[in-house]
C-alpha positions in Angstrom: 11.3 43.3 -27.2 8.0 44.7 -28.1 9.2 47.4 -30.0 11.7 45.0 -32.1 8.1 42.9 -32.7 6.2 46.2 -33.6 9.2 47.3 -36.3 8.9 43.5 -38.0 5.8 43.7 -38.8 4.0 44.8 -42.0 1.7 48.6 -42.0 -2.1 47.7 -42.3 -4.4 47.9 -45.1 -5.1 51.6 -45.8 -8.2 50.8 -47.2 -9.1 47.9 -44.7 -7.2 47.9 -41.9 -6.6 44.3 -42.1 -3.2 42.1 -42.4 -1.2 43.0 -45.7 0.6 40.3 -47.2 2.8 42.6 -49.6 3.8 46.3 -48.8 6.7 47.8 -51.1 7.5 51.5 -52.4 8.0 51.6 -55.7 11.3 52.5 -57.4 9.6 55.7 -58.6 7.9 58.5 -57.4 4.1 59.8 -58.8 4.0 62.6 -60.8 4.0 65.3 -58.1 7.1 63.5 -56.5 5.9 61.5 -54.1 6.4 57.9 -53.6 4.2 55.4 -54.4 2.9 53.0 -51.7 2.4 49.2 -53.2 -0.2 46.9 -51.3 -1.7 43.7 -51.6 -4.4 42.5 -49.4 -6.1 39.7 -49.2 -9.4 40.8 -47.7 -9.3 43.8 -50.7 -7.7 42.2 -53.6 -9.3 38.9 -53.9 -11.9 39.3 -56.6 -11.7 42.4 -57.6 -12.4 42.4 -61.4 -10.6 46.0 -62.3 -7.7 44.0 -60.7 -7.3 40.0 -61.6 -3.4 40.1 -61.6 -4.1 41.0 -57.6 -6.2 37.9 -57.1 -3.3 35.3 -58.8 -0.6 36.8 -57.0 -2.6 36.8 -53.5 -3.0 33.0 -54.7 0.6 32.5 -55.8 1.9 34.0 -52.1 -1.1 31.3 -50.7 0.5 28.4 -52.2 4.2 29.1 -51.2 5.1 30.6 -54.1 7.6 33.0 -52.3 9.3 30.2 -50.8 9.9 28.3 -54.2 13.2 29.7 -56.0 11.8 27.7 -59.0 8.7 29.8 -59.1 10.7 33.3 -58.9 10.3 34.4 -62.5 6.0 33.3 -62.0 5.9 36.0 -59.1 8.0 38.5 -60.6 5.4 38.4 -63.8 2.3 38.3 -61.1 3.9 41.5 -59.7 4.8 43.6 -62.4 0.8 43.0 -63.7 
C-alpha cells in the first residue's frame, strides 16, 4: 500500500523541496534533447515578478479552477503563459 501511495504522489520542488501543485514534461525536448521538466510551486512561484503568469495560475488552481469544466479554456491560457 505504501508503495501505491508513494507512486501517486507528485516529485518535490527542485528548487524548494516543498509540495508541487503542477509537475508536467513538456511535449518537447530542449535543444540538446532532453526533456523539459514543467513545475509550479506555490512557495517559489507566488510573486515572482520575472514570472506573473506563475502567480495567476497558482491562484486559478487555489480557487478550484481545475475542478471547473467552465473555466478550462482560463487555465489552458494561464499555462501556456
Amino acid at each position: 500500500m505504501a508503495m501505491v501511495e508513494a507512486k501517486k504522489r507528485l516529485p518535490l520542488c527542485s528548487r524548494c523541496r516543498g509540495n508541487l501543485i503542477i509537475s508536467a514534461v513538456a511535449p518537447m525536448d530542449d535543444a540538446h534533447g532532453r526533456p523539459i521538466h514543467l513545475e509550479l510551486c506555490p512557495a517559489c512561484d507566488t510573486g515572482d515578478t520575472e514570472r506573473p503568469a506563475a502567480g495567476l495560475l497558482l491562484q486559478w488552481c487555489a480557487d478550484s479552477g481545475g475542478h471547473d469544466l467552465s473555466r478550462v479554456e482560463e487555465g489552458t491560457i494561464l499555462l501556456l503563459q
